[in-house]
PDB file of N, CA, C and O in Angstrom:
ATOM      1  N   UNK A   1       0.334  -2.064  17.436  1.00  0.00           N
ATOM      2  CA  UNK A   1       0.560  -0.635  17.421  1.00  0.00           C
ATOM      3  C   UNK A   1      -0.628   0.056  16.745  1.00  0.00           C
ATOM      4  O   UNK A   1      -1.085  -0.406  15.699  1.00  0.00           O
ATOM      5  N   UNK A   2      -1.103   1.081  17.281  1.00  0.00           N
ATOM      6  CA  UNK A   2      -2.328   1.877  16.706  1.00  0.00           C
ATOM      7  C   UNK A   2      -1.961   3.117  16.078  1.00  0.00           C
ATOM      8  O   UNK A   2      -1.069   3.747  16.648  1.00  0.00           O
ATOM      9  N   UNK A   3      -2.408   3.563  15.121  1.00  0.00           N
ATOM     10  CA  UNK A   3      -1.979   4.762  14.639  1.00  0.00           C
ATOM     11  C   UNK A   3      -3.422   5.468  13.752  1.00  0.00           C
ATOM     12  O   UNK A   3      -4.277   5.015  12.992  1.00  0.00           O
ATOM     13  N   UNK A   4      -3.039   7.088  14.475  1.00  0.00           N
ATOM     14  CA  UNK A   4      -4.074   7.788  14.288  1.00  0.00           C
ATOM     15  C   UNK A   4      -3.600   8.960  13.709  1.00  0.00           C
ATOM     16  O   UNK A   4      -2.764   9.678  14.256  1.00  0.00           O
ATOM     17  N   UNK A   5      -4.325   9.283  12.132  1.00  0.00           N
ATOM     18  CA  UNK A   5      -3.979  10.289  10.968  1.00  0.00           C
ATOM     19  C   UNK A   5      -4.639  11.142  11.356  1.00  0.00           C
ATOM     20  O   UNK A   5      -5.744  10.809  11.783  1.00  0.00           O
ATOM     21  N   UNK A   6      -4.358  12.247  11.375  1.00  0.00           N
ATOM     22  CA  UNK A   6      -4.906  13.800  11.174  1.00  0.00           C
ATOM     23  C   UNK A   6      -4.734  14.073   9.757  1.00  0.00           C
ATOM     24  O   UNK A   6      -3.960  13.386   9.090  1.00  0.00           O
ATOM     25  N   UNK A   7      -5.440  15.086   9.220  1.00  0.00           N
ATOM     26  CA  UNK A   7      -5.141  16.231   8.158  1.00  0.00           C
ATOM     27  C   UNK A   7      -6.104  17.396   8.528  1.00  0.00           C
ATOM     28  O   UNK A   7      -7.329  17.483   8.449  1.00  0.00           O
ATOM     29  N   UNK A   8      -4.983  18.409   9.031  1.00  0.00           N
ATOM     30  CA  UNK A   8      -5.434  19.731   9.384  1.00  0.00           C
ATOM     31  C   UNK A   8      -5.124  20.568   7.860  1.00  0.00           C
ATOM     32  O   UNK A   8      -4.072  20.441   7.233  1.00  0.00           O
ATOM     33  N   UNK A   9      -6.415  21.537   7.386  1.00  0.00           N
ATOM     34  CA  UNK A   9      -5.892  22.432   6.547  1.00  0.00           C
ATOM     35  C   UNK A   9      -6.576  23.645   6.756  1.00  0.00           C
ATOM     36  O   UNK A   9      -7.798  23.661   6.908  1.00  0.00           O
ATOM     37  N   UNK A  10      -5.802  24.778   6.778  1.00  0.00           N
ATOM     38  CA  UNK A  10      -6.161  25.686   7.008  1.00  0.00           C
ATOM     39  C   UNK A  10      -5.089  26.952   7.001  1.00  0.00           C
ATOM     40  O   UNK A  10      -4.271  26.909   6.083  1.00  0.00           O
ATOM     41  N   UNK A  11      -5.004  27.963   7.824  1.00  0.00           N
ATOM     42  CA  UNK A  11      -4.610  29.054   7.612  1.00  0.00           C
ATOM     43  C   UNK A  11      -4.008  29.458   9.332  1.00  0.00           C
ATOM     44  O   UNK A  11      -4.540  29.518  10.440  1.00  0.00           O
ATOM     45  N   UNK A  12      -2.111  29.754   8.583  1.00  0.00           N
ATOM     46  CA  UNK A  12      -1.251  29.767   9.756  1.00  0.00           C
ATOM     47  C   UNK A  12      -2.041  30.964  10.891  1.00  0.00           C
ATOM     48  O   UNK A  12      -2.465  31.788  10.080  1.00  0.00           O
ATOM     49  N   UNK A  13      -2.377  31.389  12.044  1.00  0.00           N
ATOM     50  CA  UNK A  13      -2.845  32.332  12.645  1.00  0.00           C
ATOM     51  C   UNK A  13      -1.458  32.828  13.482  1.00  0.00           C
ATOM     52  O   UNK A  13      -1.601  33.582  14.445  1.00  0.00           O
ATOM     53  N   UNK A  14      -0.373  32.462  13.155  1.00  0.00           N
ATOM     54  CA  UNK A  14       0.930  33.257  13.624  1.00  0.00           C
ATOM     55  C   UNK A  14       2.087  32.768  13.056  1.00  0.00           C
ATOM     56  O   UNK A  14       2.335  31.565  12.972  1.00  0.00           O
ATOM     57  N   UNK A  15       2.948  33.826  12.585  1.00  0.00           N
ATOM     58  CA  UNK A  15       4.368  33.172  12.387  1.00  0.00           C
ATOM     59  C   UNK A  15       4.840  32.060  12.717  1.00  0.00           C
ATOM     60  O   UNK A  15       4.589  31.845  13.903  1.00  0.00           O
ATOM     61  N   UNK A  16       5.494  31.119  12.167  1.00  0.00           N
ATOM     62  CA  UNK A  16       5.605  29.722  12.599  1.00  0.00           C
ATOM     63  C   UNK A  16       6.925  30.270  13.963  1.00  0.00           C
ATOM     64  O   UNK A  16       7.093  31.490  13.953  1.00  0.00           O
ATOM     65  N   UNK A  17       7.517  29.739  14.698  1.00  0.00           N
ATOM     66  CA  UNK A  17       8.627  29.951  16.254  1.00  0.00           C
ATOM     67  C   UNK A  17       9.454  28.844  16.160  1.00  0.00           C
ATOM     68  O   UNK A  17       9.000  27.753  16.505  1.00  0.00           O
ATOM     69  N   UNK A  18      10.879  28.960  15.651  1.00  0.00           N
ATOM     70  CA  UNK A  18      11.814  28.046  15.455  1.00  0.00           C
ATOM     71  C   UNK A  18      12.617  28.246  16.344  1.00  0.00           C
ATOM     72  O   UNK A  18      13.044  29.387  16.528  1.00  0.00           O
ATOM     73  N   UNK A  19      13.046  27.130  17.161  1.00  0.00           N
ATOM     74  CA  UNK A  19      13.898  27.067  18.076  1.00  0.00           C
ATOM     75  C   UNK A  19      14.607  25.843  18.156  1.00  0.00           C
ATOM     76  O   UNK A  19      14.270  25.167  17.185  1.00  0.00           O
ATOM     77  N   UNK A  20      15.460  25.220  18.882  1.00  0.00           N
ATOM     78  CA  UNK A  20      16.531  24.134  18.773  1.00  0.00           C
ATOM     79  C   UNK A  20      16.353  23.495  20.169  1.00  0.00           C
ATOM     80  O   UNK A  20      16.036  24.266  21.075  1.00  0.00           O
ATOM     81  N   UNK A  21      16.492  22.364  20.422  1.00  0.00           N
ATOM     82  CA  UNK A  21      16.570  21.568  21.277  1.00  0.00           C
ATOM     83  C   UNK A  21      18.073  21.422  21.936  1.00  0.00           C
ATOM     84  O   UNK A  21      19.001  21.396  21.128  1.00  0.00           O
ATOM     85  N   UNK A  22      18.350  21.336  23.169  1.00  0.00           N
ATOM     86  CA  UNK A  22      19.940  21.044  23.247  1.00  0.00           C
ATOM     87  C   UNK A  22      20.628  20.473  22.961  1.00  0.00           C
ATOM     88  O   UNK A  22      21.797  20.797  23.170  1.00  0.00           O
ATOM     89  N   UNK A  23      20.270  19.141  22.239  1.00  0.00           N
ATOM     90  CA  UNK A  23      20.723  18.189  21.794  1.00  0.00           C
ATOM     91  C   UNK A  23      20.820  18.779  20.173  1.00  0.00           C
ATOM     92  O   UNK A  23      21.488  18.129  19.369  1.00  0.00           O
ATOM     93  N   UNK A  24      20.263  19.786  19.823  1.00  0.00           N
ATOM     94  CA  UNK A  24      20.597  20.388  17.995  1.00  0.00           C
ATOM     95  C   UNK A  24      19.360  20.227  17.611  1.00  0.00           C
ATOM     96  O   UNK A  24      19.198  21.223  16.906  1.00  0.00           O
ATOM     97  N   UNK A  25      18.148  19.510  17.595  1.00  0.00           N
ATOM     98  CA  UNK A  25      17.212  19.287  17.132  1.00  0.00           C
ATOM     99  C   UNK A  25      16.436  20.059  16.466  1.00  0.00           C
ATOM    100  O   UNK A  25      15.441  20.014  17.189  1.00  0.00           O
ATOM    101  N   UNK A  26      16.076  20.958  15.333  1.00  0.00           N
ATOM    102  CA  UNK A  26      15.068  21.764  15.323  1.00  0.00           C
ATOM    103  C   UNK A  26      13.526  21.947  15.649  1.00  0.00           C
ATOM    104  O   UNK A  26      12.835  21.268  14.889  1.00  0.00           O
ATOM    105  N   UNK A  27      13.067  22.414  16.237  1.00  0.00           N
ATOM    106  CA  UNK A  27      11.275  22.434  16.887  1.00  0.00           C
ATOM    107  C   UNK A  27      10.945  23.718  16.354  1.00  0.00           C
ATOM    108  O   UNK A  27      11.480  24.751  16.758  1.00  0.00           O
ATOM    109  N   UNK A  28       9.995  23.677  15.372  1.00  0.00           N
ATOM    110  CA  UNK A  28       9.126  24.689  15.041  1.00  0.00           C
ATOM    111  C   UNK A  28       7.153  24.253  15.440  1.00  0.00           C
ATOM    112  O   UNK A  28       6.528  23.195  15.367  1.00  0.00           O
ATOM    113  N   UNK A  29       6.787  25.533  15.809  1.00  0.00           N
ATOM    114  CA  UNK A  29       5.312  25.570  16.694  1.00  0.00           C
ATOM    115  C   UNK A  29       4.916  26.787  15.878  1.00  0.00           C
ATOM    116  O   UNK A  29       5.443  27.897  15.809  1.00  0.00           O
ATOM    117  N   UNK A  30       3.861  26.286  15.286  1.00  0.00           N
ATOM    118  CA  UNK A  30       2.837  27.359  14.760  1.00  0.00           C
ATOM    119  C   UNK A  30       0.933  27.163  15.000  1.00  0.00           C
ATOM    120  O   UNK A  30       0.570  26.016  15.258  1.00  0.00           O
ATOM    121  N   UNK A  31       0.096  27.992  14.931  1.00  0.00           N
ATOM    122  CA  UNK A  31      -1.506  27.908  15.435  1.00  0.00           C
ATOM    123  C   UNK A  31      -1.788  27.681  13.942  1.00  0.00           C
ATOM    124  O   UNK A  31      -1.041  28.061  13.040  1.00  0.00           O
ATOM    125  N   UNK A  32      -2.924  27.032  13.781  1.00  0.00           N
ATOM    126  CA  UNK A  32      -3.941  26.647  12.305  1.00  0.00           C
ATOM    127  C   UNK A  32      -5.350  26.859  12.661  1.00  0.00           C
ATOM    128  O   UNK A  32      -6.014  26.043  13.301  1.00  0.00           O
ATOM    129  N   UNK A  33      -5.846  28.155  12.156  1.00  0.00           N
ATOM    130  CA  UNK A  33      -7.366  27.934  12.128  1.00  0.00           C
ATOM    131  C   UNK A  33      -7.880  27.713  11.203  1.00  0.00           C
ATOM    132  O   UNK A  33      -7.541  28.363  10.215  1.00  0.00           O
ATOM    133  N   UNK A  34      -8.981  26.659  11.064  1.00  0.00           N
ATOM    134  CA  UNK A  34      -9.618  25.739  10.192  1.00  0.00           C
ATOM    135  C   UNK A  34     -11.196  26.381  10.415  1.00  0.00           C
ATOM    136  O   UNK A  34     -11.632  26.482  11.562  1.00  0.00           O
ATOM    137  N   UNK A  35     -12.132  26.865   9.072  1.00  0.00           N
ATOM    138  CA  UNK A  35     -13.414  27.288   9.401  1.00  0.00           C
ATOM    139  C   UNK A  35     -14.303  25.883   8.848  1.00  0.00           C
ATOM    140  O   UNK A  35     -14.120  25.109   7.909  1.00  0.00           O
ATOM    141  N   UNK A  36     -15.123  25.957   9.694  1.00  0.00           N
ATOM    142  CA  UNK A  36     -16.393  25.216   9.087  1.00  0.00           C
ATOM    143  C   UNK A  36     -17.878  26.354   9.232  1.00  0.00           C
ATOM    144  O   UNK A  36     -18.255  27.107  10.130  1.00  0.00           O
ATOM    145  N   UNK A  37     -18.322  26.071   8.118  1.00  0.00           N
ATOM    146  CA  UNK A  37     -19.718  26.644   7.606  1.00  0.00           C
ATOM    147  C   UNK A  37     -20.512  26.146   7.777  1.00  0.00           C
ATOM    148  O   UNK A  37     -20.345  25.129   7.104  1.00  0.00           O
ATOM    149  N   UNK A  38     -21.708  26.043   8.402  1.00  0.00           N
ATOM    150  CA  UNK A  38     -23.273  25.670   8.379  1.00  0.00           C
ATOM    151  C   UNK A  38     -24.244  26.731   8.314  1.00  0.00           C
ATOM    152  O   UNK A  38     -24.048  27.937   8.169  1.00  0.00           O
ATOM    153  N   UNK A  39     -25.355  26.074   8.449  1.00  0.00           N
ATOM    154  CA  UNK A  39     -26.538  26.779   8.514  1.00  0.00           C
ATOM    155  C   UNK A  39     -27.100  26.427   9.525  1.00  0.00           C
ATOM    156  O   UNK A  39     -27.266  25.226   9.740  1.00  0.00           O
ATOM    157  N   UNK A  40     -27.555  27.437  10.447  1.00  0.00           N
ATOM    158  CA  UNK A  40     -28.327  27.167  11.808  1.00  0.00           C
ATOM    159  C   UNK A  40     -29.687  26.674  11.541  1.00  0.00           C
ATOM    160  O   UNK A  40     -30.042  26.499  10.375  1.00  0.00           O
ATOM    161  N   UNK A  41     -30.645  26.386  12.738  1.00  0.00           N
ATOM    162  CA  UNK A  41     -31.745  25.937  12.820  1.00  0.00           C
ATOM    163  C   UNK A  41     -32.946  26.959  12.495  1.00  0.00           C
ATOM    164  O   UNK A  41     -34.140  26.675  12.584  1.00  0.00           O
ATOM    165  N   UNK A  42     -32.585  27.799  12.230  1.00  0.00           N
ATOM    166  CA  UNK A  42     -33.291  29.401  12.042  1.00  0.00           C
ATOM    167  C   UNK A  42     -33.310  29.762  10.389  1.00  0.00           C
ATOM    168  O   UNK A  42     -34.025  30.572   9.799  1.00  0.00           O
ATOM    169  N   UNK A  43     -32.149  28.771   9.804  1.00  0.00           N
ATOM    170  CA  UNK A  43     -31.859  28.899   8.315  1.00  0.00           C
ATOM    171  C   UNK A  43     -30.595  29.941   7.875  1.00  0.00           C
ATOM    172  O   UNK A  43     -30.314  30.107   6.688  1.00  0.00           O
ATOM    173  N   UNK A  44     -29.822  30.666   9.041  1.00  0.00           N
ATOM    174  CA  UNK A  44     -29.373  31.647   8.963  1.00  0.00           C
ATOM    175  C   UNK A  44     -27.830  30.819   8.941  1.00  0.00           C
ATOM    176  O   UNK A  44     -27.597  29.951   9.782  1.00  0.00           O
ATOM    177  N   UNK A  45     -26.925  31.158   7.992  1.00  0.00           N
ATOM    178  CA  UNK A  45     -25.760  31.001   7.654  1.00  0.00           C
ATOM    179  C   UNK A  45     -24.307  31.393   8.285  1.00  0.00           C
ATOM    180  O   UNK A  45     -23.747  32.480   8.144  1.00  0.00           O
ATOM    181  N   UNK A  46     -23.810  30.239   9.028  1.00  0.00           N
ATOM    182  CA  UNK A  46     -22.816  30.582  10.480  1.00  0.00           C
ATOM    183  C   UNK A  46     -21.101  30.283   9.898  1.00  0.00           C
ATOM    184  O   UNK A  46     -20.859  29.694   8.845  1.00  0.00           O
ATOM    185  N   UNK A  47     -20.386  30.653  10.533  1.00  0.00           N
ATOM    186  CA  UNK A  47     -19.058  30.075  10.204  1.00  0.00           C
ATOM    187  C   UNK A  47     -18.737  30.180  11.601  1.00  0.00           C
ATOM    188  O   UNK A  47     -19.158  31.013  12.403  1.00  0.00           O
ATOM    189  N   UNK A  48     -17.741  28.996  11.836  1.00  0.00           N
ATOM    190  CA  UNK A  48     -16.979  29.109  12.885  1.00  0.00           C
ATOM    191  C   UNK A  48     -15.767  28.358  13.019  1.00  0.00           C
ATOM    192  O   UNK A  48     -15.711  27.225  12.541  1.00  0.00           O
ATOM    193  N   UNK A  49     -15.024  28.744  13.473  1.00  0.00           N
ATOM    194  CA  UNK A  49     -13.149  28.427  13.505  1.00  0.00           C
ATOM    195  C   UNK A  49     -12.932  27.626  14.764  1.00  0.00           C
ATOM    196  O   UNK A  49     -13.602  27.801  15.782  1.00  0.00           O
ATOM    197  N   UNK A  50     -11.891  26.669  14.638  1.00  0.00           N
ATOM    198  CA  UNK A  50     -11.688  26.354  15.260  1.00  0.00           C
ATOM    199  C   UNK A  50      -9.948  26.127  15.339  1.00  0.00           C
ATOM    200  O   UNK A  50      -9.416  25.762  14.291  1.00  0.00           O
ATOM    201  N   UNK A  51      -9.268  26.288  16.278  1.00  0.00           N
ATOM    202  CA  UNK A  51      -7.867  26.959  16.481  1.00  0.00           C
ATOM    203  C   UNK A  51      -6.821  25.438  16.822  1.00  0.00           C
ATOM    204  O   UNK A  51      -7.428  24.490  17.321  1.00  0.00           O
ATOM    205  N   UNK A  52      -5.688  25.308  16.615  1.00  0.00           N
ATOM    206  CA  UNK A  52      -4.997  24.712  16.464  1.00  0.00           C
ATOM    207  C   UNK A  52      -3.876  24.389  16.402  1.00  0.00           C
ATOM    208  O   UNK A  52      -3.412  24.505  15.268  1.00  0.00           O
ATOM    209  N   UNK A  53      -2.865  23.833  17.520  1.00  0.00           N
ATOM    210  CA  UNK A  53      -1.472  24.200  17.738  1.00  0.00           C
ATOM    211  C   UNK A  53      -0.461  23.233  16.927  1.00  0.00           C
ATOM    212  O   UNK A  53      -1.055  22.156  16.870  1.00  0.00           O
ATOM    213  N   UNK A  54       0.136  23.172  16.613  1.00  0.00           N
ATOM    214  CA  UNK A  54       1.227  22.511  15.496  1.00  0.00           C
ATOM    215  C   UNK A  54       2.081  21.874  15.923  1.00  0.00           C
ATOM    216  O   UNK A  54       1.495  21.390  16.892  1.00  0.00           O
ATOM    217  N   UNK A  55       3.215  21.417  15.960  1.00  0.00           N
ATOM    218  CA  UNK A  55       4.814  21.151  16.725  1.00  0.00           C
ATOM    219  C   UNK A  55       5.420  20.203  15.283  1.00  0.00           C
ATOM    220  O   UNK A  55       4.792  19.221  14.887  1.00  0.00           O
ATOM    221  N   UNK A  56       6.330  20.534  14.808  1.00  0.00           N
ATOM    222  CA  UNK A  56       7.131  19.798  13.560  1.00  0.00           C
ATOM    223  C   UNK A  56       8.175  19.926  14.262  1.00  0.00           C
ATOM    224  O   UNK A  56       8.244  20.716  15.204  1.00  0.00           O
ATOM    225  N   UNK A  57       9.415  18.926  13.775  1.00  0.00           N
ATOM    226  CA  UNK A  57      10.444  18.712  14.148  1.00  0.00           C
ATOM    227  C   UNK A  57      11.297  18.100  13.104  1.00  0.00           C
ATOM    228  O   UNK A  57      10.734  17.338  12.319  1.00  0.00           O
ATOM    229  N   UNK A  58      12.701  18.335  12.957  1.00  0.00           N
ATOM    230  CA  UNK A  58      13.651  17.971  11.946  1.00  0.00           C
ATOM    231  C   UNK A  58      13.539  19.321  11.259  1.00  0.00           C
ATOM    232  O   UNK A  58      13.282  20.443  11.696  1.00  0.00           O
ATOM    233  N   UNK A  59      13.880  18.747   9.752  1.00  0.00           N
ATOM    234  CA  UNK A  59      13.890  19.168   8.378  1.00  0.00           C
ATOM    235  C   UNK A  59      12.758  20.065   7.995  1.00  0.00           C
ATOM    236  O   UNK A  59      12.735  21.175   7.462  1.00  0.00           O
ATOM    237  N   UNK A  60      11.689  19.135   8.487  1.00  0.00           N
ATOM    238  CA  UNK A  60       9.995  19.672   8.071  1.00  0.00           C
ATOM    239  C   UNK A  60       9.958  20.886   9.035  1.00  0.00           C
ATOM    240  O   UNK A  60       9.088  21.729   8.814  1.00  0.00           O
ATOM    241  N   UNK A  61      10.881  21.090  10.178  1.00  0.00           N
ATOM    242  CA  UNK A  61      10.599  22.494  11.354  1.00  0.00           C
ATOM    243  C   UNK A  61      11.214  23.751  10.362  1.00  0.00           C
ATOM    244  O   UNK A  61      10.684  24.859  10.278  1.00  0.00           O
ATOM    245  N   UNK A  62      12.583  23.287   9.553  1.00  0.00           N
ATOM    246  CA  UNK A  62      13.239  24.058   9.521  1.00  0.00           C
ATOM    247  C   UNK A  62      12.623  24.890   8.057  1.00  0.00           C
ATOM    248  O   UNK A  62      12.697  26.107   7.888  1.00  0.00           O
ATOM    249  N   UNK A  63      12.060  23.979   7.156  1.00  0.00           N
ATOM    250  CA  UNK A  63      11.291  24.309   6.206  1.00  0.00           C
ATOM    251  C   UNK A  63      10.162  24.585   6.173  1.00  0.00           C
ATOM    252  O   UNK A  63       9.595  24.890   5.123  1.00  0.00           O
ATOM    253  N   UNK A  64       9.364  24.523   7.752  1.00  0.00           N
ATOM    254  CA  UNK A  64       7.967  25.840   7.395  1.00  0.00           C
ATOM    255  C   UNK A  64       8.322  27.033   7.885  1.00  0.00           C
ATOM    256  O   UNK A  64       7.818  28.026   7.361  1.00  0.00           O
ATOM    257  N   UNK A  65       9.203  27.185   8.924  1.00  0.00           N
ATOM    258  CA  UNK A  65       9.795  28.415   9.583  1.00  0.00           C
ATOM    259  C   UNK A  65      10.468  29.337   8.246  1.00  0.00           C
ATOM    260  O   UNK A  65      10.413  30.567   8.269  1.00  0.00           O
ATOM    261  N   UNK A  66      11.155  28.523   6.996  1.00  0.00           N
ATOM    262  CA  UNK A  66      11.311  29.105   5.872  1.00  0.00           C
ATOM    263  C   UNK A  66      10.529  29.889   4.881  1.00  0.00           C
ATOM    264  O   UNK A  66      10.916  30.876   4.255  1.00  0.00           O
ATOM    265  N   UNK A  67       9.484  29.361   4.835  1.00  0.00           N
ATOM    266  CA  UNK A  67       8.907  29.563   3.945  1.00  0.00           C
ATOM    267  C   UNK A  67       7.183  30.153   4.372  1.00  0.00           C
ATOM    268  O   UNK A  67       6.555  30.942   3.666  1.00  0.00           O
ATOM    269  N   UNK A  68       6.801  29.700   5.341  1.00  0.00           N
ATOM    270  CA  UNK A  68       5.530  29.980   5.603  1.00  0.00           C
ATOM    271  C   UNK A  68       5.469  30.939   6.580  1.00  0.00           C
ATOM    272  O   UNK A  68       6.428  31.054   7.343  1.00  0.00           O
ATOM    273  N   UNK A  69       4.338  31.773   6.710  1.00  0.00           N
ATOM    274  CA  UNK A  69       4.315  33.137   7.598  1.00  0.00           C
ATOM    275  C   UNK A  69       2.530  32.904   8.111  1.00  0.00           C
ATOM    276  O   UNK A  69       1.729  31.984   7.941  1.00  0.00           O
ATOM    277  N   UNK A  70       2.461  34.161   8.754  1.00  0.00           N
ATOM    278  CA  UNK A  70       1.072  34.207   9.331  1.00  0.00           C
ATOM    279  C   UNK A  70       0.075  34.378   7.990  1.00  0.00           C
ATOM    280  O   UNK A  70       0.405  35.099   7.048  1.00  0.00           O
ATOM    281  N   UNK A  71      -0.807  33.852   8.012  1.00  0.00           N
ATOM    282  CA  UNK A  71      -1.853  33.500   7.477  1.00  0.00           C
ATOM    283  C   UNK A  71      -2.027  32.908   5.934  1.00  0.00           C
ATOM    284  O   UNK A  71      -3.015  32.961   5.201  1.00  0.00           O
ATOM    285  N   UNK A  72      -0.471  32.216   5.659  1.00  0.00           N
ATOM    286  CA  UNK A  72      -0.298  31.104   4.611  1.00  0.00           C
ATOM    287  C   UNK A  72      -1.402  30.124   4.894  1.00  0.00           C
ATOM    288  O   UNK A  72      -1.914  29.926   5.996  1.00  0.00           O
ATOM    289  N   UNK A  73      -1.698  29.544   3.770  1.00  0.00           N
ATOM    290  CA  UNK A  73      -2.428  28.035   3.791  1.00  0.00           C
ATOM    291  C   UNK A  73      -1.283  26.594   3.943  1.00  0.00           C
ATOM    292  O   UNK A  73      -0.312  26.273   3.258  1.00  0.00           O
ATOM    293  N   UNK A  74      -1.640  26.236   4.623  1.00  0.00           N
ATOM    294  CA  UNK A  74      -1.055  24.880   5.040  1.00  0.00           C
ATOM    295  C   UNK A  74      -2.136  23.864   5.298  1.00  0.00           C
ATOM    296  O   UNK A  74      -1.839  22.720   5.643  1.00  0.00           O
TER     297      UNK A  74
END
């Protein structure tokens, strides 16, 4: 079995969207934009974002939809 870790951190770019599965399940979906900073080839100082879709499920859906809003850090 292979298993592959993420760690996204960054800043919610919309209200987290809690909804239920038919079976009861909770599904919460929220966006994360994450900036990275460099310096171009010119010497001139860039930022740029890059955007990011979420999906939690259970307990962990029902507790960011609680507590976290648009542009919390997560």
């Amino acid at each position: 079995m292979n298993l592959n870790k993420v760690f996204v951190l960054g800043n919610l770019t919309r209200d987290p969207e809690l909804r239920q599965t038919p079976g009861g399940q909770s599904v919460c979906s929220f966006g994360v934009a994450t900036n990275t900073f460099y310096t171009s080839r010119t010497g001139e100082k860039k930022k740029k974002a890059e955007f990011h879709n979420i999906v939690a499920w259970g307990r962990q859906a029902e507790i960011i939809s609680q507590f976290l809003k648009k542009g919390s850090l997560v």
